[in-house]
KOLDREN-896077 format. One record per residue (C-alpha): residue in one letter; x, y, z. Coordinates in pm, whole numbers, padded with zeros to 5 digits, always signed. Layout:
aXYZ ...
This chain:
x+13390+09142+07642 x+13063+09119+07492 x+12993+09318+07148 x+12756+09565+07317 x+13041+09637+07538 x+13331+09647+07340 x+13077+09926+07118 x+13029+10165+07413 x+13423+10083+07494 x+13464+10188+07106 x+13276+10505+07149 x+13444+10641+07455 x+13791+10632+07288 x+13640+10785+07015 x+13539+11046+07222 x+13836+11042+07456 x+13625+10958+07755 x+13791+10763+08055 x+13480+10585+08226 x+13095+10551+08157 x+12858+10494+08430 x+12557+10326+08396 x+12324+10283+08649 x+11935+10234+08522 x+11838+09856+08503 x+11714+09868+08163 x+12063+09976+07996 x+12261+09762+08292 x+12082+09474+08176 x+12168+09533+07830 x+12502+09550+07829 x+12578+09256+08128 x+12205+09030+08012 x+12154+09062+08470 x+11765+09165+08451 x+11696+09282+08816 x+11537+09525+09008 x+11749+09629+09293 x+11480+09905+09436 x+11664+10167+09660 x+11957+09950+09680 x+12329+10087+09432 x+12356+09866+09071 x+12575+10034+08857 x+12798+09959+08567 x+13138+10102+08510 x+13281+10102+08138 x+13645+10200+08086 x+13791+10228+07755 x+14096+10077+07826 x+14055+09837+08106 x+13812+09559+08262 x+13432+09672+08313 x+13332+09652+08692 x+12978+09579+08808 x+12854+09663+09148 x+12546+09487+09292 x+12375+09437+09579 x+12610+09083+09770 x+12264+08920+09718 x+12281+08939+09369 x+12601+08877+09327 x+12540+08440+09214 x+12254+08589+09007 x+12459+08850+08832 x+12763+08537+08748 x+12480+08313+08652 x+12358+08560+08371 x+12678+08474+08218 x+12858+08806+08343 x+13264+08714+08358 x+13396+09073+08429 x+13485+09129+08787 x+13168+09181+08977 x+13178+09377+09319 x+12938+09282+09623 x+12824+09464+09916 x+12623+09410+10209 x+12352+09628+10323 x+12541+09808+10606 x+12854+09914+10366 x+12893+10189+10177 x+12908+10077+09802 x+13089+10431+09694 x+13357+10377+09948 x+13400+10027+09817 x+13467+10099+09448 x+13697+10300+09484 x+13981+10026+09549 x+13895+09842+09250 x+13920+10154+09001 x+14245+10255+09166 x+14343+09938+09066 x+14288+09996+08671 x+14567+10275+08668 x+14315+10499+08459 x+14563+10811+08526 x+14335+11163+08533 x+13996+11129+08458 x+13818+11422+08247 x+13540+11318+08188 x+13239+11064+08305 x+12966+10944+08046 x+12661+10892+08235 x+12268+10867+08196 x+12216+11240+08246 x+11804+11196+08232 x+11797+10914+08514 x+12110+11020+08774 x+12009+11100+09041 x+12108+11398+09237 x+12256+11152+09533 x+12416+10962+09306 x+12641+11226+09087 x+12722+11347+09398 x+12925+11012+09533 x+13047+10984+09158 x+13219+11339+09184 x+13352+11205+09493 x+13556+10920+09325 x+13586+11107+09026 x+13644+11461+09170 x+13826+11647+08880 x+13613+11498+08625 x+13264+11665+08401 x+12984+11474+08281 x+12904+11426+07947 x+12606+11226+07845 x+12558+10846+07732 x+12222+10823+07681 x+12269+10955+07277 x+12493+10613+07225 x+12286+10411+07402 x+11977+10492+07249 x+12118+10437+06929 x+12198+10091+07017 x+11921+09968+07198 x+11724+10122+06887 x+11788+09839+06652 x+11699+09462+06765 x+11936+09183+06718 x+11824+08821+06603 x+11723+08744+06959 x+11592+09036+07052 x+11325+08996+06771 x+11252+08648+06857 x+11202+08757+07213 x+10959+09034+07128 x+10738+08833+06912 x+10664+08584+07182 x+10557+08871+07440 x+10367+09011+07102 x+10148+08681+07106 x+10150+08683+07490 x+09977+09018+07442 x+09741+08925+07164 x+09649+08587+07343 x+09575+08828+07638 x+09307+09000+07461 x+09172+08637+07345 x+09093+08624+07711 x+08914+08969+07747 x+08669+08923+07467 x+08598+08598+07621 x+08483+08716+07953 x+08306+09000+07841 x+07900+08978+07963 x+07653+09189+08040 x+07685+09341+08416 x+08070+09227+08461 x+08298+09510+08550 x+08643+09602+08399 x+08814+09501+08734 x+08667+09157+08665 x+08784+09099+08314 x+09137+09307+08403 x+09202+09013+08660 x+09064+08694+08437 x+09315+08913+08188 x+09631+08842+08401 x+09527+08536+08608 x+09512+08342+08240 x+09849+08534+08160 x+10024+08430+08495 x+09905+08060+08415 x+10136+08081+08055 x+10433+08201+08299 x+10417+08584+08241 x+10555+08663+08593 x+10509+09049+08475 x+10289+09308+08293 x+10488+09573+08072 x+10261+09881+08256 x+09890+09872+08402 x+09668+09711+08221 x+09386+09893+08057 x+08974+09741+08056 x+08735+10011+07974 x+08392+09995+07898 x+08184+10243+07758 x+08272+10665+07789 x+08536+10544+07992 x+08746+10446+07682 x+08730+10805+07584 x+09014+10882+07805 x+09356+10792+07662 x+09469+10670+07983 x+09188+10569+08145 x+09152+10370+08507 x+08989+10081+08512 x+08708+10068+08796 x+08358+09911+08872 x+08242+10007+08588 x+07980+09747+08440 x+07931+09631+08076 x+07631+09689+07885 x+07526+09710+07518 x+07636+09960+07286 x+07951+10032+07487 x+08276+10024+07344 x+08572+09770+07504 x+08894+09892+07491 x+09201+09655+07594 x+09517+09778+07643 x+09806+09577+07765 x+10157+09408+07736 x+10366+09146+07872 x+10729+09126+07963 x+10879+08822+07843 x+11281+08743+07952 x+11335+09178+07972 x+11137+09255+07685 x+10784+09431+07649 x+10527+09395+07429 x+10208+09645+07371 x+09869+09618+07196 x+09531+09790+07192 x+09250+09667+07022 x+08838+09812+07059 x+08573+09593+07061 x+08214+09694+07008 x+07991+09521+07240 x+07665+09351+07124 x+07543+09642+06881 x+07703+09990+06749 x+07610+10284+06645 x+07660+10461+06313 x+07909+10707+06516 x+08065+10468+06642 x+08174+10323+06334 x+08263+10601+06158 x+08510+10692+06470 x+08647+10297+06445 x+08703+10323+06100 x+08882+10640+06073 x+09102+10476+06331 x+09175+10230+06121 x+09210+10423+05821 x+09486+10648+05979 x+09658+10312+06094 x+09679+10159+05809 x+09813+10415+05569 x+10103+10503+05905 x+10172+10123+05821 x+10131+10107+05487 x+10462+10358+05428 x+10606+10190+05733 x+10936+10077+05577 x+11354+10126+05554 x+11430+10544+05491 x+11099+10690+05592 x+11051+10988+05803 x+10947+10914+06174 x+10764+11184+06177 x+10546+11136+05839 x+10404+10806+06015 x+10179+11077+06280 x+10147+11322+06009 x+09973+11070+05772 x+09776+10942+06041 x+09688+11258+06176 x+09583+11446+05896 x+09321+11185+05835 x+09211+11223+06151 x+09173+11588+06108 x+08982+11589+05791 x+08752+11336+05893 x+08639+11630+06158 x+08819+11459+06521 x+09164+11648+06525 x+09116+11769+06818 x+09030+11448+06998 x+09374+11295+06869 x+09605+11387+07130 x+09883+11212+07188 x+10163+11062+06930 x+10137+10774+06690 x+10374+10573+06880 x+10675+10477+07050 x+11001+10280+06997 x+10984+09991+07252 x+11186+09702+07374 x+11348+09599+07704 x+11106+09960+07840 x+10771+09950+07683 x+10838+10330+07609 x+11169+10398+07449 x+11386+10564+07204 x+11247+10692+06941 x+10914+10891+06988 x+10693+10906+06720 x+10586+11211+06684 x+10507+11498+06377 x+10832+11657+06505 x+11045+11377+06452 x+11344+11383+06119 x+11468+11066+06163 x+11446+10757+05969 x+11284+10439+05961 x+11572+10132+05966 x+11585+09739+05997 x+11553+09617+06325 x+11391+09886+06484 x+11076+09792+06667 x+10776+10047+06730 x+10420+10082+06834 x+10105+10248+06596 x+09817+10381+06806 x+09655+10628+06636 x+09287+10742+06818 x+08972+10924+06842 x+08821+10991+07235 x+08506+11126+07227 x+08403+11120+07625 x+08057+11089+07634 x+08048+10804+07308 x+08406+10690+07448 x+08749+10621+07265 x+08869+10424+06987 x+09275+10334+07005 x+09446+10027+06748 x+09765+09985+06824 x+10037+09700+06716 x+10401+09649+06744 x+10587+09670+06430 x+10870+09548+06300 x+11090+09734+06064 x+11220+09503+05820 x+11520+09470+05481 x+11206+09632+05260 x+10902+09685+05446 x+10770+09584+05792 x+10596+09328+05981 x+10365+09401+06240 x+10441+09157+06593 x+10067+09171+06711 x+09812+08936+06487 x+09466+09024+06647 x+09205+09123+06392 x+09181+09496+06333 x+08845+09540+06171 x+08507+09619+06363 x+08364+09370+06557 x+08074+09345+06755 x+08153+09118+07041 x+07874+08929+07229 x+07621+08883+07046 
């Protein structure tokens, strides 16, 4: 059994819980290394603490799921059978005697789904996984890390590409699909969410669609994108300024960079989650935009570009090695438009690194 395993195997003795059940990709593939997307179709893992893990996939998948180097007993089934009727044989089999209680994934369950659990497990409650598993997905192994800061540079050479189509008249579509053309070229089969182009008062919204909108001077670019690279995400946003810029303009860039920096600059083993938005936000707020700073600083990220932990004001815990994160601090004014910087970072034995290289300071693209 693999050491993620034998961890979550670890914590349900602890907690004198029979069976976990685990059925989002994202934690299936962490614990079995099978990346898939089954769609409608049943994957699920099952997690004893004292007996042989069972993994049900789709009979399709079955070669795959052996191939990822999974040598626990997998189960199969074909599209007309029902998988719940099929496990059951194969838990019988592991003599687990009365079953209490189930640890399972209480915020992505579905209805359907608890129901034909209860069904094999009829005397047993639910307790909730999610707590463990987000505290082990939180910190990156070796490989992990090494993963992430290729998609990092996938994500930074993606911006490379915007800045080099940018011209006067061409829309955000346009340079959103040179973007990922050039991307799918270097192998990146995937992007981590919807990739972000917008010109102009259009980057004043956070989360902006990208349109028909054409370029022209004095409009901010804002790129934001990411890549996933072997089940791991990446996530960067830079602004550009295109061809000329406005004293407004800068001062909103630059007190986006100010609040970035000093969340970085204490960005380290032991510190507060939640100081990293408060510093960043309360120069925000004195520089007179508070208001138009609405979301968090960041995220934790890694096989989902939005993960455990969110970094927000609200936030006690603590900064440790391994962890990986975004910074995004902004200003969105809609009529001048938005300004977001945003990097991956690394946490690291006394400090940090950040994943994403592109430049940070001003620049007028363009000219």
């Amino acid at each position: 059994m693999n050491q993620r395993l034998d961890a979550l195997s670890a914590w349900l003795k602890e907690q004198d819980i029979e069976v976990a059940f685990i059925n989002s990709k994202e934690n299936v593939f962490y614990l079995t290394n099978f990346h898939t997307d089954p769609h409608e179709r049943l994957m699920g893992l099952f997690v004893f603490k004292d007996a042989e893990p069972l993994l049900v996939v789709p009979g399709m998948e079955v070669d795959q799921a052996k191939a990822a180097g999974w040598s626990h007993e997998v189960l199969g089934y074909s599209d007309h059978e029902n998988p719940w009727e099929l496990v059951k044989a194969p838990i019988q089999k592991r003599n687990l005697g009365e079953v209490g209680k189930v640890a399972v994934e209480m915020e992505v369950l579905s209805f359907g789904r608890a129901m034909s659990l209860i069904d094999v497990f009829p005397d047993a409650g639910a307790v909730s996984v999610e707590e463990k598993l987000n505290e082990m997905r939180v910190v990156k192994d070796e490989k992990e890390i090494e993963i992430m800061k290729r998609a990092a540079e996938m994500a930074d050479y993606g911006v490379q590409v915007g800045v080099e189509a940018l011209k006067d008249g061409i829309t955000e579509m346009e340079v959103l699909a040179k973007i990922e053309y050039e991307l799918k070229k270097k192998g990146i089969r995937e992007m981590s969410f919807s990739t972000m182009v917008l010109f102009g008062e259009k980057s004043g919204a956070p989360h902006g669609n990208p349109g028909e909108r054409q370029l022209k001077e004095g409009d901010f670019v804002l790129f934001d994108m990411g890549v996933v690279l072997e089940g791991y995400t990446s996530d960067i946003t830079r602004t550009f300024a295109y061809k000329s810029v406005s004293d407004k303009q800068k001062e909103i860039y630059n007190t986006v960079l100010k609040a970035q920096l000093a969340s970085l600059e204490i960005s380290k083993p032991g510190t507060r989650i939640g100081d990293l938005d408060q510093v960043a936000r309360d120069i925000i707020t004195d520089a007179g935009y508070g208001d138009l700073f609405p979301h968090r600083i960041g995220h934790g990220m890694g096989i989902n570009v939005h993960e455990f932990p969110s970094m927000s004001h609200l936030n006690d815990d603590v900064l440790k090695e391994g962890m990986i994160y975004t910074l995004e601090p902004g200003i969105y004014d809609p009529e001048i438009g938005g300004v977001r910087i945003e990097d991956d970072v690394l946490i690291t034995e006394d400090g940090h690194i950040t994943l994403t290289k592109t430049p940070k300071e001003l620049q007028i693209v363009g000219k």
